[in-house]
N, C-alpha and C positions, 0 to 999 in steps of 0.2 A: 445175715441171711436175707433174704429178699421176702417177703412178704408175698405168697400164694393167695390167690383168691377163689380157684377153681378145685380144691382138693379137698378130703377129706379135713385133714390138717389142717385149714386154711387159719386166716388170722382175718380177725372181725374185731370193730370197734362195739363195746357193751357198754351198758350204764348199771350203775348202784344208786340206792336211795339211803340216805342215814336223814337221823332227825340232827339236828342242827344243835338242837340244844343237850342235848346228851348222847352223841355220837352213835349212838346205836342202829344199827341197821334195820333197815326200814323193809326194802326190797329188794336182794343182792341178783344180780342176773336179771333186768328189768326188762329192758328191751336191749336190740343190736342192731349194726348196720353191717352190710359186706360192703368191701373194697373192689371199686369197681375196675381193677384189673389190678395184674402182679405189681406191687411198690419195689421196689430196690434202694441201697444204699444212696442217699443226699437226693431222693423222690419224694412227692408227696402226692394228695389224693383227696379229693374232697366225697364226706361218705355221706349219703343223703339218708337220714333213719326217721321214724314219727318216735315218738317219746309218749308213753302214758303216764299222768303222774299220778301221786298216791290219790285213794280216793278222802282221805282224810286230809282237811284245813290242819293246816301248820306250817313250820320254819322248816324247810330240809335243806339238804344238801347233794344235788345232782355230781355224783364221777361218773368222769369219762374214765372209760378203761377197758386197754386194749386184749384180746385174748387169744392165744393158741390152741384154738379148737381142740378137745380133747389130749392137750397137753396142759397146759398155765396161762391166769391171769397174769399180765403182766406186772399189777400191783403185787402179786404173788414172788415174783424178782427182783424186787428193790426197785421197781418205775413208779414215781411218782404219779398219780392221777390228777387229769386235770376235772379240778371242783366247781361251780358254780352254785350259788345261793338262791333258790328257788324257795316265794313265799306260796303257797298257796291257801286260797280262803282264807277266813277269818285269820289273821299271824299274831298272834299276842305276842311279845319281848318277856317271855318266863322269868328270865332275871330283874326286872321292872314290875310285873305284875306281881312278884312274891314280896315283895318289901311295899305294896302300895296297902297301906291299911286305909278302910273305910265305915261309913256309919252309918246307918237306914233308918231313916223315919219312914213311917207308914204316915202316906200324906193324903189316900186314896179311901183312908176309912174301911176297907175290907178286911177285916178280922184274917191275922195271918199273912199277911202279902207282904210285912217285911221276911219272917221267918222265910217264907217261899222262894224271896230274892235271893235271900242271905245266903239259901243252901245254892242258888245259880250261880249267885260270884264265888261261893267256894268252890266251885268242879272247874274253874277256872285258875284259881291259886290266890284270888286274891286275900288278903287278909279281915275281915271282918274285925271291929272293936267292939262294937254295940248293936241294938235294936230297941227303937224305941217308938211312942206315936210322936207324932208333931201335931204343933199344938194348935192346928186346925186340919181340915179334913178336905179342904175348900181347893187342893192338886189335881188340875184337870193332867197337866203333862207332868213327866218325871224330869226333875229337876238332879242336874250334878254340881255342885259348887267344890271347887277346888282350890287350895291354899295357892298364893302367888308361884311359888316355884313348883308347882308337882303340874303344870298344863300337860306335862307329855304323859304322866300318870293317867289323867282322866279321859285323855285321846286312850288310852289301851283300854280304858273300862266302856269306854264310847263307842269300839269296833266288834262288841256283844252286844248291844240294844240298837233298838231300831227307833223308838220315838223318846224323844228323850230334849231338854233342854240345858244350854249348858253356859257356866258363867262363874269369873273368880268370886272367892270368897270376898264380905265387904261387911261390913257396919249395918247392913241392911239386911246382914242373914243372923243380928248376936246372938237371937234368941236359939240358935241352932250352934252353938261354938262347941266345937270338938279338938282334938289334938290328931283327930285321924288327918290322912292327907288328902280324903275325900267327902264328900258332904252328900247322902243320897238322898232326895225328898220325894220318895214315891208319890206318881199321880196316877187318877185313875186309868191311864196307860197302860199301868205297869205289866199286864199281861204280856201286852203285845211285847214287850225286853223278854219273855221269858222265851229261847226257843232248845226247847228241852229235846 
């Protein structure tokens, strides 16, 4: 059938939003474009639309897909949509961030400020092992030390804070030896990482 642009009926390109990491729909009927005249059989049409995306940082999943105004989504008839991988904001890797465990010293001397962290990188996914102080007080910046193979771990804990220092684990940090994959050594920073 030929593709209308001028009728009730017409057929318009739309968009859907899903979350990326657990498929679930975000925003179904997001935004549309109209086709700027009738398409026909081996036609094509380029359709100019703006797109708003969610207002929440994450990993989604932008479809294209086509609709018959007051009849069917196309994805509704067995057409495949075409998808593209849209990060927006802050984009944690949830499968990375749930297996990354870590361990907070309070390095900043403020009664509390690991606990305060601990609950930040939980509402994030990551794994917490401990809290503890370190065994000075004397952390002007927050320190991340991370085991030789987790660097891509400590970049995902690194796109939550804002002041923050960062360096593998070494001979230099023993008095701090953990089995987590990250090493947190709050400084008196640490505020500024928190943005709740």
């Amino acid at each position: 059938m030929t593709w209308e642009n001028n009728i009730r009926a017409r057929v318009d390109l739309g968009v859907h939003w899903y979350n990326r990491d657990t498929r679930e729909v975000v925003i179904f009927d997001a935004d549309s474009g109209e086709l700027p005249y009738n398409v026909g059989r081996n036609d094509s049409a380029t359709v100019k639309m703006i797109i708003t995306a969610p207002d929440k940082p994450g990993r989604y999943v932008l479809a294209y897909d086509l609709i018959h105004e007051t009849v069917t989504w196309f994805s509704q008839q067995g057409v495949i949509p075409l998808e593209v991988d849209v990060n927006i904001g802050v984009t944690l890797d949830l499968s990375l961030v749930k297996k990354t465990s870590v361990v907070i010293y309070n390095g900043a001397g403020i009664k509390g400020a690991a606990a305060e962290f601990q609950e930040y990188l939980e509402k994030y996914g990551f794994k917490i092992k401990d809290i503890a102080n370190a065994k000075s007080y004397d952390f002007d910046k927050t320190l991340i030390l991370y085991k030789s193979n987790k660097l891509t771990n400590a970049e995902q804990l690194a796109l939550i804070l804002n002041s923050y220092k960062m360096e593998q684990y070494s001979d230099n940090w023993k008095n701090y030896y953990s089995s987590a994959n990250i090493i947190v050594i709050l400084g008196k920073d640490y505020k500024d990482n928190i943005k709740w």
